[in-house]
HTML snippet that shows the backbone in 3Dmol.js (N, CA, C, O; Angstrom):
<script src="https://3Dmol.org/build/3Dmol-min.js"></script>
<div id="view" style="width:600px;height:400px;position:relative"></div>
<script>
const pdb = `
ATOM      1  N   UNK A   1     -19.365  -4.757  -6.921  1.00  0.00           N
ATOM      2  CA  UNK A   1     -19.960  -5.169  -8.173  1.00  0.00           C
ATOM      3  C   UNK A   1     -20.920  -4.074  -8.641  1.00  0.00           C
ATOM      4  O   UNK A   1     -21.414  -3.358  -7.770  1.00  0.00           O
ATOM      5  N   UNK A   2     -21.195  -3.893  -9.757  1.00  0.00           N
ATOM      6  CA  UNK A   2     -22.003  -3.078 -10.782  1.00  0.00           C
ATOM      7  C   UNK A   2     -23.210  -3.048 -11.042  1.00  0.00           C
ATOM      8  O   UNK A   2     -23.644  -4.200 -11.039  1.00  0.00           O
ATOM      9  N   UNK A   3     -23.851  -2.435 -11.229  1.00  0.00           N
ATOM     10  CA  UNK A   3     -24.869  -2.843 -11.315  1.00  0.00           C
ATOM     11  C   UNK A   3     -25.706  -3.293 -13.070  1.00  0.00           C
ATOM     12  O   UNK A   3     -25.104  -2.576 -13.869  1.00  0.00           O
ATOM     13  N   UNK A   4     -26.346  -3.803 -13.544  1.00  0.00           N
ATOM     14  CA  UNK A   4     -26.736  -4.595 -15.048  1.00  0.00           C
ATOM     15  C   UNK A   4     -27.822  -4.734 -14.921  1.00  0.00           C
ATOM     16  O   UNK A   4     -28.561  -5.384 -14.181  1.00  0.00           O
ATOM     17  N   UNK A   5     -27.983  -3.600 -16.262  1.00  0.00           N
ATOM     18  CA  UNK A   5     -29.258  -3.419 -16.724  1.00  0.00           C
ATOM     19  C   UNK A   5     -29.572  -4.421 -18.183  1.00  0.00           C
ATOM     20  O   UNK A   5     -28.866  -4.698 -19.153  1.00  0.00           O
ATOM     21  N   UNK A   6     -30.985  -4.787 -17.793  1.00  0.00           N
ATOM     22  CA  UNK A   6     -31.059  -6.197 -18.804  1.00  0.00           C
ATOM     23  C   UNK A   6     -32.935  -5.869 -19.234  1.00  0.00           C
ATOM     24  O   UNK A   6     -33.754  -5.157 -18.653  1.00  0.00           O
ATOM     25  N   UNK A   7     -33.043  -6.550 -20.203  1.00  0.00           N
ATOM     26  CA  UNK A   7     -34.657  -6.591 -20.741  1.00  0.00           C
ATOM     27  C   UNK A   7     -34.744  -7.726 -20.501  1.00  0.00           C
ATOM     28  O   UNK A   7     -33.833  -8.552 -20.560  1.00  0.00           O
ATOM     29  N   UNK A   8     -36.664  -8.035 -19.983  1.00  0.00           N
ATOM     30  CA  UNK A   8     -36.741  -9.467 -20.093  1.00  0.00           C
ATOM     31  C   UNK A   8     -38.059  -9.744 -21.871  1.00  0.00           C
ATOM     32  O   UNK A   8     -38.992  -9.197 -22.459  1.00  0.00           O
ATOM     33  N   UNK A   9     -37.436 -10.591 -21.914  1.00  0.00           N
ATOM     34  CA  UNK A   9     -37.949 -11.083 -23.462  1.00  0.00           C
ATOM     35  C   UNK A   9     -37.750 -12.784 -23.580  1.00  0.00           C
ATOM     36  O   UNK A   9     -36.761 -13.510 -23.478  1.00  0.00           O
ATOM     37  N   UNK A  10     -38.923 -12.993 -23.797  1.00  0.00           N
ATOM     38  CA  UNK A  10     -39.246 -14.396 -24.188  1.00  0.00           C
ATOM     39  C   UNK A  10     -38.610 -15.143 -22.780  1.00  0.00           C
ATOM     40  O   UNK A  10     -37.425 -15.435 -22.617  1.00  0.00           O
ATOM     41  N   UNK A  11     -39.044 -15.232 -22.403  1.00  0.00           N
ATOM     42  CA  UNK A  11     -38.674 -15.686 -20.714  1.00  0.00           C
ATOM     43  C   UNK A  11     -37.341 -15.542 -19.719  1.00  0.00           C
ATOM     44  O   UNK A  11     -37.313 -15.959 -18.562  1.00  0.00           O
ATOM     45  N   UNK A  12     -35.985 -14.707 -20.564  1.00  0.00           N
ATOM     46  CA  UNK A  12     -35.105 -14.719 -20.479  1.00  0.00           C
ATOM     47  C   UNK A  12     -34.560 -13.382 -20.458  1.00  0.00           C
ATOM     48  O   UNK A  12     -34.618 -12.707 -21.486  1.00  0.00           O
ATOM     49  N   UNK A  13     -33.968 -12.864 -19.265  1.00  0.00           N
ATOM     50  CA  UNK A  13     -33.249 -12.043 -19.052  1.00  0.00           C
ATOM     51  C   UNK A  13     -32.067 -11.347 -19.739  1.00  0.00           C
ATOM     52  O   UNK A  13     -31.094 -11.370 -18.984  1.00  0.00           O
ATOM     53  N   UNK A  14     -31.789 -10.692 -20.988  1.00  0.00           N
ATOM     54  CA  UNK A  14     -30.695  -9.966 -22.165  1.00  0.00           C
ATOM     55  C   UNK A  14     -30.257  -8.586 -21.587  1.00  0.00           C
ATOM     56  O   UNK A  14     -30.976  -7.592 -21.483  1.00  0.00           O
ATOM     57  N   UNK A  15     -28.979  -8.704 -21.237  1.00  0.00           N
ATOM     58  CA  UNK A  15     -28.194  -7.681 -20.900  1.00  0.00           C
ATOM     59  C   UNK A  15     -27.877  -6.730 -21.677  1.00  0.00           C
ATOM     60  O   UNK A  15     -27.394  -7.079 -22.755  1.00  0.00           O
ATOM     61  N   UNK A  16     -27.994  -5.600 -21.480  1.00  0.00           N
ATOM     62  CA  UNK A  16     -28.652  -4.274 -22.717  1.00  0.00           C
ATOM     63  C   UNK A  16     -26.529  -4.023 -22.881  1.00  0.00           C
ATOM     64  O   UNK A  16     -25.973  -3.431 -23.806  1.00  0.00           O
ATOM     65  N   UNK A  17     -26.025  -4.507 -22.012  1.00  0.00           N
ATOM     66  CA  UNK A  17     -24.271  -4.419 -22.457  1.00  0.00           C
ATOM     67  C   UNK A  17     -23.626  -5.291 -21.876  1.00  0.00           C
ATOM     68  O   UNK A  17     -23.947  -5.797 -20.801  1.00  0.00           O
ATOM     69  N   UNK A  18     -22.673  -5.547 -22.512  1.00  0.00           N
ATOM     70  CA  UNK A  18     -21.829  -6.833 -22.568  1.00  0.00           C
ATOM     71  C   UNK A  18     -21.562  -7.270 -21.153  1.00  0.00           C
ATOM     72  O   UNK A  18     -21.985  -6.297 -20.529  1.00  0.00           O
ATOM     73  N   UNK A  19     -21.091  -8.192 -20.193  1.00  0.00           N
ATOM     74  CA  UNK A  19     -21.345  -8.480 -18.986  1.00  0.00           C
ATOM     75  C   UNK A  19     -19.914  -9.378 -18.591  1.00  0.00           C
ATOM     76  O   UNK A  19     -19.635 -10.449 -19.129  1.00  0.00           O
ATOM     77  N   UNK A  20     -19.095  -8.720 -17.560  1.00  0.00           N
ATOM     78  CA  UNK A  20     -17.821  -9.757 -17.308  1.00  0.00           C
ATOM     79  C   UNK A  20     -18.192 -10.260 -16.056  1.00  0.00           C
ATOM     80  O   UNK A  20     -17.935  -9.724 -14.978  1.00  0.00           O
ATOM     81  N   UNK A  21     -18.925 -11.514 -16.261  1.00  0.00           N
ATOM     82  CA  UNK A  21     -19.067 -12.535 -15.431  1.00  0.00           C
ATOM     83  C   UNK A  21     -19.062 -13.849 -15.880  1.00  0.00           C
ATOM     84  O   UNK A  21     -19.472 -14.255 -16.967  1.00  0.00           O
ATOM     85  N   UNK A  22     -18.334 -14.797 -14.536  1.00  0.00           N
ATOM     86  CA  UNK A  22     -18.131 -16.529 -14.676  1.00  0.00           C
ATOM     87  C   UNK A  22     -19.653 -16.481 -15.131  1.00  0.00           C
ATOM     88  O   UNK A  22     -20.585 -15.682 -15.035  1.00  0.00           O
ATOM     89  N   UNK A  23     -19.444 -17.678 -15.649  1.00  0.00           N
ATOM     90  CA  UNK A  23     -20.348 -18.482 -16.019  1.00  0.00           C
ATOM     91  C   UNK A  23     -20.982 -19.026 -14.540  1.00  0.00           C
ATOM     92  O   UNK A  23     -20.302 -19.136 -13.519  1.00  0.00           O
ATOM     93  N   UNK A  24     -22.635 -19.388 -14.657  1.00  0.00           N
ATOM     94  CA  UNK A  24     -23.019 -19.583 -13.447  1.00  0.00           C
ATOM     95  C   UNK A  24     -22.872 -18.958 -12.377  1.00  0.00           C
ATOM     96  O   UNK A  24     -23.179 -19.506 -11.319  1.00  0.00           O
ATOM     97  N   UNK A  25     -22.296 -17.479 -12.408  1.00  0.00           N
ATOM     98  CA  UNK A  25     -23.053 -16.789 -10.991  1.00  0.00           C
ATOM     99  C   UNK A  25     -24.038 -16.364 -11.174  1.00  0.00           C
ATOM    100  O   UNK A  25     -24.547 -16.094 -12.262  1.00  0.00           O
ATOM    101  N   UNK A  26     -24.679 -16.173  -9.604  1.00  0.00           N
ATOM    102  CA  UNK A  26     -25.971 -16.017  -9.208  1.00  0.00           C
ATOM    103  C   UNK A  26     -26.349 -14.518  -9.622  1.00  0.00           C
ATOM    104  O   UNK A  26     -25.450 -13.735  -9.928  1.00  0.00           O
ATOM    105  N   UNK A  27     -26.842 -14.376  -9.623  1.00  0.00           N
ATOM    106  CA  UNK A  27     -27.677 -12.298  -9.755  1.00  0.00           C
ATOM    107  C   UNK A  27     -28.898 -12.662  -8.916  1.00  0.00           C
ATOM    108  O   UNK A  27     -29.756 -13.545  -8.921  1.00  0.00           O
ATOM    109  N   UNK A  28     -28.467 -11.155  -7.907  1.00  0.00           N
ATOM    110  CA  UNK A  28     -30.269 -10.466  -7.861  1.00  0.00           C
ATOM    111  C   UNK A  28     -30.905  -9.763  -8.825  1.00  0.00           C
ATOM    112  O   UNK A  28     -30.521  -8.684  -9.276  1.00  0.00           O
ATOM    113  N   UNK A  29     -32.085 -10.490  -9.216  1.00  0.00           N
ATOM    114  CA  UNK A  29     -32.798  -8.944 -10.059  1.00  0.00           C
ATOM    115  C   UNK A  29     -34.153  -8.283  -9.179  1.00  0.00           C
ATOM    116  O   UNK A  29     -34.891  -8.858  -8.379  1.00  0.00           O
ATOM    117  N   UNK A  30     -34.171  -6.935  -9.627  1.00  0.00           N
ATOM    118  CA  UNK A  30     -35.088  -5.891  -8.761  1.00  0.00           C
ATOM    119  C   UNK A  30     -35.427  -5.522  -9.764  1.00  0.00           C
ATOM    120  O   UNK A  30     -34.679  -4.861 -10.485  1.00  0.00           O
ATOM    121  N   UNK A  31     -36.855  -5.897 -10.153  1.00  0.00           N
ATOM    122  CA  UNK A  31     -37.605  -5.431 -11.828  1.00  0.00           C
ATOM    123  C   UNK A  31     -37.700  -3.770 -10.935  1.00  0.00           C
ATOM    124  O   UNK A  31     -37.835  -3.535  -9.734  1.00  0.00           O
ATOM    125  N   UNK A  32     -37.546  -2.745 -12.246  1.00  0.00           N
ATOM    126  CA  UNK A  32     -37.981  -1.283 -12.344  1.00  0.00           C
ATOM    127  C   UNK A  32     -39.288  -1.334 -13.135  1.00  0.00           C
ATOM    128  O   UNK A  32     -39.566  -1.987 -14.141  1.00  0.00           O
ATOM    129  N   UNK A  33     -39.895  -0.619 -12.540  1.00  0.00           N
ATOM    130  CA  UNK A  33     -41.124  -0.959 -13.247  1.00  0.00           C
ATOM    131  C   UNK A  33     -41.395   0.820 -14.232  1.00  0.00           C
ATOM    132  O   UNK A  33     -41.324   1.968 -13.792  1.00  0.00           O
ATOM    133  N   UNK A  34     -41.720   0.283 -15.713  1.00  0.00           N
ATOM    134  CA  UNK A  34     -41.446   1.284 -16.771  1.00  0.00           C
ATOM    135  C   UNK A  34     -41.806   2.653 -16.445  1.00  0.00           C
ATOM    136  O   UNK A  34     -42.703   2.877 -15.632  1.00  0.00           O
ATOM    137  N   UNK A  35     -40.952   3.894 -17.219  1.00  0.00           N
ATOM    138  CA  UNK A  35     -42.147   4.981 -16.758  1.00  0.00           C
ATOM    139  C   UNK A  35     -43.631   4.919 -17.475  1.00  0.00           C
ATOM    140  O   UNK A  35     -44.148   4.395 -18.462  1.00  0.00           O
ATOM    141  N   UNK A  36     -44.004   5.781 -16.366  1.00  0.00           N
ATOM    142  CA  UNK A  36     -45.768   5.453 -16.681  1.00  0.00           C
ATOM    143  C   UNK A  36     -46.034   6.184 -18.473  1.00  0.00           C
ATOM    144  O   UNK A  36     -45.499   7.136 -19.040  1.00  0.00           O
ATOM    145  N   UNK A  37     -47.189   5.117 -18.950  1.00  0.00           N
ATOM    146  CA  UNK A  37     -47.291   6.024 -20.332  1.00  0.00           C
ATOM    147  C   UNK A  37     -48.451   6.844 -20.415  1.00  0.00           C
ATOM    148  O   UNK A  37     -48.981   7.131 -21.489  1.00  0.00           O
ATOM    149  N   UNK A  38     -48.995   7.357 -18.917  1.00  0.00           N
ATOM    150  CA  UNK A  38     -50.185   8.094 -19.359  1.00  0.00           C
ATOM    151  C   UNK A  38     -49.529   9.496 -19.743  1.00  0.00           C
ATOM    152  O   UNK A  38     -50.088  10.267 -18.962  1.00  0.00           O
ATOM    153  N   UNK A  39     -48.966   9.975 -20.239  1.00  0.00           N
ATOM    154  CA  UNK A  39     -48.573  11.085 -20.650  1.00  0.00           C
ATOM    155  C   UNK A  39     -49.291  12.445 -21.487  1.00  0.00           C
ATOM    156  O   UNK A  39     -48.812  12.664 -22.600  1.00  0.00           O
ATOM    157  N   UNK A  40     -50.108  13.117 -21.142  1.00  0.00           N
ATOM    158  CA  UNK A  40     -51.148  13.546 -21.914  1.00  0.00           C
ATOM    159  C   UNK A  40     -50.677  14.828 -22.724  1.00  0.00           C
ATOM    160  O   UNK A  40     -49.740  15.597 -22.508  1.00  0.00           O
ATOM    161  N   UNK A  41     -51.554  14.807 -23.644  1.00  0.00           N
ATOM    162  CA  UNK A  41     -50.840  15.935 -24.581  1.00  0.00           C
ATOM    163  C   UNK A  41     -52.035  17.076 -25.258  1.00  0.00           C
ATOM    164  O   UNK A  41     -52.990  16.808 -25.987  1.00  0.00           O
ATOM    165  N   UNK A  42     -51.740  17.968 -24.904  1.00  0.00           N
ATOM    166  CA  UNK A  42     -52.861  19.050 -25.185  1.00  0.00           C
ATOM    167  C   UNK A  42     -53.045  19.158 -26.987  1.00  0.00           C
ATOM    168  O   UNK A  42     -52.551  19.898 -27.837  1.00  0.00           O
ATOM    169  N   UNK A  43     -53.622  18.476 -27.009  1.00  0.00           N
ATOM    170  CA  UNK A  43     -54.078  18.345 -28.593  1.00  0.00           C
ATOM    171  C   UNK A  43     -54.688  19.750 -29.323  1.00  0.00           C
ATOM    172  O   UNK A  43     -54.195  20.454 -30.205  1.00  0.00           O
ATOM    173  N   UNK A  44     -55.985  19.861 -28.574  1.00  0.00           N
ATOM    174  CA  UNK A  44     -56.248  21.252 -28.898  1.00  0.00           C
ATOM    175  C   UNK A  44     -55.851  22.264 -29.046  1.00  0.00           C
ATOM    176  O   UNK A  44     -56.324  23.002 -29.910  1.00  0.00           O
ATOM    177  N   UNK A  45     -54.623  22.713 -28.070  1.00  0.00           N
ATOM    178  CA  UNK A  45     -54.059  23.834 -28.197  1.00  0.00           C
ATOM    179  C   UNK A  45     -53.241  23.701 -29.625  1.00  0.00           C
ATOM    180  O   UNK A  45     -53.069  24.686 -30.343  1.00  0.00           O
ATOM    181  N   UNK A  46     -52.771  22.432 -29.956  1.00  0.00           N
ATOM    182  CA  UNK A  46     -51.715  22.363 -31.731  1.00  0.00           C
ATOM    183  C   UNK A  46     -52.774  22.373 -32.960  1.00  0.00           C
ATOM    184  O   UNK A  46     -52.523  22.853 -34.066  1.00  0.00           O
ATOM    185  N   UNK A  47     -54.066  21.731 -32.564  1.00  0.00           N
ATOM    186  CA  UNK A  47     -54.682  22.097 -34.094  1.00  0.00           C
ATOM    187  C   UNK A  47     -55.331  23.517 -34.168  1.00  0.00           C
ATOM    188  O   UNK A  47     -55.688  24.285 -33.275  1.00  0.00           O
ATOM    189  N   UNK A  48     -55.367  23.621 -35.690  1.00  0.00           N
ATOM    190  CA  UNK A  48     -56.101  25.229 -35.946  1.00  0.00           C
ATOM    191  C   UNK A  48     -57.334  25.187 -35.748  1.00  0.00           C
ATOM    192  O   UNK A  48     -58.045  24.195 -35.911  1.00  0.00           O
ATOM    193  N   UNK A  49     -57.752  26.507 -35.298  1.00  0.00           N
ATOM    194  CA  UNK A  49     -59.312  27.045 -34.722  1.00  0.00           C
ATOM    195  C   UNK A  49     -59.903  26.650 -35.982  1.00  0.00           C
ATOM    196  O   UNK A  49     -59.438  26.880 -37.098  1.00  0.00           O
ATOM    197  N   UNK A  50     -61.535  25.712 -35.551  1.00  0.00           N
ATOM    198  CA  UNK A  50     -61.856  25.100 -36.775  1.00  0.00           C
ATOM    199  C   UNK A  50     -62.273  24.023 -37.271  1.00  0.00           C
ATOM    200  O   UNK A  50     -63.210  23.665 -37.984  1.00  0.00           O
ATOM    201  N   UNK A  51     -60.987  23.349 -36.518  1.00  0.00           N
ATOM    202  CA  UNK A  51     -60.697  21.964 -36.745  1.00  0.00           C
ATOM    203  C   UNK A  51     -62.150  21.204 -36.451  1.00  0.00           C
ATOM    204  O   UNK A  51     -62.776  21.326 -35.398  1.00  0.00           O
ATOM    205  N   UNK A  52     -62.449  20.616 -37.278  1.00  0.00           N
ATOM    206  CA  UNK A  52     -63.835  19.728 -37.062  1.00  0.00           C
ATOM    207  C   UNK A  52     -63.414  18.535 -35.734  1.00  0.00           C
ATOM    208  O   UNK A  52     -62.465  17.752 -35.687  1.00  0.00           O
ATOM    209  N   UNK A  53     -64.456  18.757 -34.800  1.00  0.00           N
ATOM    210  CA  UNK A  53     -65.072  18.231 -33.636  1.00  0.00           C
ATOM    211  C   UNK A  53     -64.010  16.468 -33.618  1.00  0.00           C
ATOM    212  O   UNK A  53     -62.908  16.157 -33.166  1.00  0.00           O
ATOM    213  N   UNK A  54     -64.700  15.998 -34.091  1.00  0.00           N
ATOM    214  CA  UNK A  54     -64.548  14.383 -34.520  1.00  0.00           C
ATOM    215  C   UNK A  54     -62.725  14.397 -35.210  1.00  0.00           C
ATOM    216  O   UNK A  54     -61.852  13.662 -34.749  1.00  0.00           O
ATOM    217  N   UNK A  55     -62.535  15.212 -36.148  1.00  0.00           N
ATOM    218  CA  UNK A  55     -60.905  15.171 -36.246  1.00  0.00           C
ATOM    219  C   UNK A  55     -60.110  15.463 -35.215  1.00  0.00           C
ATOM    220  O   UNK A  55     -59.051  14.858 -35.053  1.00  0.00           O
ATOM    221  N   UNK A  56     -60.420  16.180 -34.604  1.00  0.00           N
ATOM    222  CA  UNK A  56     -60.063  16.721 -32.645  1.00  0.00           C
ATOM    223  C   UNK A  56     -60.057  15.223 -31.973  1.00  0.00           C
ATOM    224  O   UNK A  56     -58.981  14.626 -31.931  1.00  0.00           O
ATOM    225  N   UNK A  57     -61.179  14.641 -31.475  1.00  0.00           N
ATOM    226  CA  UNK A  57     -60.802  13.228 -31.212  1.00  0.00           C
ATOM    227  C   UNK A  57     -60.403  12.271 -31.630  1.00  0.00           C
ATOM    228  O   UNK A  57     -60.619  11.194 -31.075  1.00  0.00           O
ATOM    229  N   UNK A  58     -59.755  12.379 -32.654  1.00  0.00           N
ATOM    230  CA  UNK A  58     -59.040  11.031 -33.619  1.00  0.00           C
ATOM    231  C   UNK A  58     -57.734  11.607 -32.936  1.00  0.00           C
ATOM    232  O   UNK A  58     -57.009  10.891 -32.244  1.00  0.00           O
ATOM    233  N   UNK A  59     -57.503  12.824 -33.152  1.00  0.00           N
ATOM    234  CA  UNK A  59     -56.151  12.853 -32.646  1.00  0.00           C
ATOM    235  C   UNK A  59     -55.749  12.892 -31.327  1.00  0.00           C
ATOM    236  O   UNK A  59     -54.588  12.585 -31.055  1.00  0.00           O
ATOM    237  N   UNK A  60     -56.644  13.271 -30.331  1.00  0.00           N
ATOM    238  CA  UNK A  60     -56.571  13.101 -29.111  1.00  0.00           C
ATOM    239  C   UNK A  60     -56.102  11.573 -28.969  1.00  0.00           C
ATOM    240  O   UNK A  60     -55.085  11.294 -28.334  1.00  0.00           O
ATOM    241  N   UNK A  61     -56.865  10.636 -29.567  1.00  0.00           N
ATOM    242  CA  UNK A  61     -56.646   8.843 -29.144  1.00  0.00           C
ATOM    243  C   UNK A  61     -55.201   8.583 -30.264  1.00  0.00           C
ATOM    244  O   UNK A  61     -54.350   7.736 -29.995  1.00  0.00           O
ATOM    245  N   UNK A  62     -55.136   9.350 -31.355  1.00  0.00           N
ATOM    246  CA  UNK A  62     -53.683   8.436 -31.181  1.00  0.00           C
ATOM    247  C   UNK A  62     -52.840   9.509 -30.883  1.00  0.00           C
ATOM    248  O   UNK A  62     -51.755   9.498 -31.465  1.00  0.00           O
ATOM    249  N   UNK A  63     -53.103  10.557 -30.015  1.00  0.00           N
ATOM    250  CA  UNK A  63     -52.010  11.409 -29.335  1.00  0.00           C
ATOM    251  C   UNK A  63     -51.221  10.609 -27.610  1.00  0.00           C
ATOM    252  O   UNK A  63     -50.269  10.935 -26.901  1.00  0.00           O
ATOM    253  N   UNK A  64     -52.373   9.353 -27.548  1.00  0.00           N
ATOM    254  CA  UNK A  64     -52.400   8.505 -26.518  1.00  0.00           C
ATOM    255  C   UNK A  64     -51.009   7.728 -27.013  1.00  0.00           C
ATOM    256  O   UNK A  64     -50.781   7.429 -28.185  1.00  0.00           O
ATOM    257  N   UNK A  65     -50.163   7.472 -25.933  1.00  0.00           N
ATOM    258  CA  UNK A  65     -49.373   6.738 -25.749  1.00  0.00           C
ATOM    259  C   UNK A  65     -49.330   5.189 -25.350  1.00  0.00           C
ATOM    260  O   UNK A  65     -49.065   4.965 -24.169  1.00  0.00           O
ATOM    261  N   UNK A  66     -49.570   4.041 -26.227  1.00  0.00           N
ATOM    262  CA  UNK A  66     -49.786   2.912 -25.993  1.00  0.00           C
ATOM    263  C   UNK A  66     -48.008   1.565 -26.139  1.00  0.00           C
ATOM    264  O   UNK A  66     -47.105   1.389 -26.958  1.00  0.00           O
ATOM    265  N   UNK A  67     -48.504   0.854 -24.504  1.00  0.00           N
ATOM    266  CA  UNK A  67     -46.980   0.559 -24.715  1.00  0.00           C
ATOM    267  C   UNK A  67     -47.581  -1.214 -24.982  1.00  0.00           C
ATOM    268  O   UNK A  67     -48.225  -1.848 -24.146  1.00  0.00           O
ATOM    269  N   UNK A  68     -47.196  -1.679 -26.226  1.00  0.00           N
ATOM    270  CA  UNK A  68     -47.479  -2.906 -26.784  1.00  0.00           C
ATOM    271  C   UNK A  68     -46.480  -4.392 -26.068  1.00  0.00           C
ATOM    272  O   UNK A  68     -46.693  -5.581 -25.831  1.00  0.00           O
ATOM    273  N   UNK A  69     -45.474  -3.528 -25.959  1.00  0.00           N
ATOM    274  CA  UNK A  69     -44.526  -4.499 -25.216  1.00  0.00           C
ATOM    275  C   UNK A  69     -43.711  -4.951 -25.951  1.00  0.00           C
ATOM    276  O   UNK A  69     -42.637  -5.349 -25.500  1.00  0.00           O
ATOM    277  N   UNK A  70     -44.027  -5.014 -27.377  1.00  0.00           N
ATOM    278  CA  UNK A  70     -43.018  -4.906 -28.488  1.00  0.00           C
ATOM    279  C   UNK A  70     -41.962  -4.095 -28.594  1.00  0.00           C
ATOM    280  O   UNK A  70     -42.414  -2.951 -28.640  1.00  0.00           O
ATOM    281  N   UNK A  71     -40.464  -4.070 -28.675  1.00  0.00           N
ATOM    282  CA  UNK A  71     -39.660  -3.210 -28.978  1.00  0.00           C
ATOM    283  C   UNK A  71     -39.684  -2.866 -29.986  1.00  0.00           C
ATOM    284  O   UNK A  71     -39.524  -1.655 -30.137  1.00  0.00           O
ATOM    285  N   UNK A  72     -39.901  -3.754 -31.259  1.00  0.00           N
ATOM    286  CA  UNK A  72     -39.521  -3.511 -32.502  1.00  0.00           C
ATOM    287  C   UNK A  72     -40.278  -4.522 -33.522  1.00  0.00           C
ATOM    288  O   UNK A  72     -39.992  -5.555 -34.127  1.00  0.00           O
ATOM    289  N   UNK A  73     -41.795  -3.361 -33.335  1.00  0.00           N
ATOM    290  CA  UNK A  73     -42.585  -3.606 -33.965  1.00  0.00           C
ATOM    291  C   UNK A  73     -42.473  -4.024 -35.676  1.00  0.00           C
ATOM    292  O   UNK A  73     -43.222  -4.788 -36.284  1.00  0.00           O
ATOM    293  N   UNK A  74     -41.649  -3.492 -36.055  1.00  0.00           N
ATOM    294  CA  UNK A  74     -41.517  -3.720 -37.279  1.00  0.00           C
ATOM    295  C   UNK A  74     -40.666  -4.911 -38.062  1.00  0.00           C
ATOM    296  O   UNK A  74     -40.601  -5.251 -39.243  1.00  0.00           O
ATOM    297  N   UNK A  75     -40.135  -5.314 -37.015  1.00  0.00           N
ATOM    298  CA  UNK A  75     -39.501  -6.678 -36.715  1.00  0.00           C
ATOM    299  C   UNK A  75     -40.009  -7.596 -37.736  1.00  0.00           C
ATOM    300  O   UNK A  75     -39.339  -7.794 -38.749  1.00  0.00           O
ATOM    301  N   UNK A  76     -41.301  -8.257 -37.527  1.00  0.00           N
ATOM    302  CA  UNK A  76     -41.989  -9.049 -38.442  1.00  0.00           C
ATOM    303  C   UNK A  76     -43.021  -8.405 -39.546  1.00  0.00           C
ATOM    304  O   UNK A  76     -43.833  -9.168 -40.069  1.00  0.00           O
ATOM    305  N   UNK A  77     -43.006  -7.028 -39.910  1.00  0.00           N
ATOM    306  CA  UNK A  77     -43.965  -6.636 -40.731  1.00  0.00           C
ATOM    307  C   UNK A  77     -43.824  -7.316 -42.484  1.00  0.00           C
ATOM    308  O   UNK A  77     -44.671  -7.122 -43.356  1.00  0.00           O
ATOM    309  N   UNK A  78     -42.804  -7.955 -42.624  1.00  0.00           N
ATOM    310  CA  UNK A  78     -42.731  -8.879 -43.994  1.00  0.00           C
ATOM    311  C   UNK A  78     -44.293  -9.709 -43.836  1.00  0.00           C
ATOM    312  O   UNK A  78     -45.357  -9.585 -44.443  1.00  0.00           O
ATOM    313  N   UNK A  79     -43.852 -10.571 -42.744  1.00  0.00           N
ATOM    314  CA  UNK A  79     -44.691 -11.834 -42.342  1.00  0.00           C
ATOM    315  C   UNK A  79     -46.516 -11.505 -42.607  1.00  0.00           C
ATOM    316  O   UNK A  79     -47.472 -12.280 -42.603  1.00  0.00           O
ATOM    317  N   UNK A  80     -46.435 -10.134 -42.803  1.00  0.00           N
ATOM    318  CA  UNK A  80     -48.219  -9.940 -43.150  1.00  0.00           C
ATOM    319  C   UNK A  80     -48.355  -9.148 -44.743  1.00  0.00           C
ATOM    320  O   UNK A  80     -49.388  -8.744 -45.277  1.00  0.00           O
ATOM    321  N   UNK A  81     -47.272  -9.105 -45.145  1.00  0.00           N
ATOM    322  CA  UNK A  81     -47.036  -8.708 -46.671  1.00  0.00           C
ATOM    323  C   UNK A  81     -47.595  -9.867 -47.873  1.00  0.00           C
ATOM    324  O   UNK A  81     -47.286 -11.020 -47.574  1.00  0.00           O
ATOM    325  N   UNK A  82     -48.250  -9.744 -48.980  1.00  0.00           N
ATOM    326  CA  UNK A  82     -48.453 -10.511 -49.678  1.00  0.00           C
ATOM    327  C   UNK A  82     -47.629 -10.855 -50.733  1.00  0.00           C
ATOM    328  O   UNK A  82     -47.950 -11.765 -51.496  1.00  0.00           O
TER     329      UNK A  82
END
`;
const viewer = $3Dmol.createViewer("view");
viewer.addModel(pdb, "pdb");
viewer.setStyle({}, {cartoon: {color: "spectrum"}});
viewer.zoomTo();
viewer.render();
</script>
């Protein structure tokens, strides 16, 4: 047997591709746990000599990699539209 890769979402296990199995067999699952998002990124070296102090740290924090847990954030962005 194969091995099936799946997301868990809303309490329920979704198979990222189609799956030929009976109905009601059992699975092991062995969560992978994500790659890490501390990923750091030399900010300074991409902006120009200059660059004001405080604009340097704005971009440092959203040069930060933040994982929301959302796939698809944009999913509901109607729902806050007026």
């Amino acid at each position: 047997m194969s091995t099936i890769t799946a997301i868990y979402e809303n309490g329920v296990f979704r198979p990222t591709v189609p799956v030929d199995l009976p109905e009601g067999t059992a699975v092991l699952i062995e969560p992978v746990p994500p790659p890490s998002a501390d990923v750091s990124i030399d900010v300074r070296a991409l902006v120009p000599p200059g660059t004001d102090e405080g604009l340097i740290r704005i971009y440092e924090i959203l040069a930060r990699r933040f994982d929301s847990g959302h796939h698809d954030t944009a999913e509901r962005h109607n729902e806050h539209q007026p």
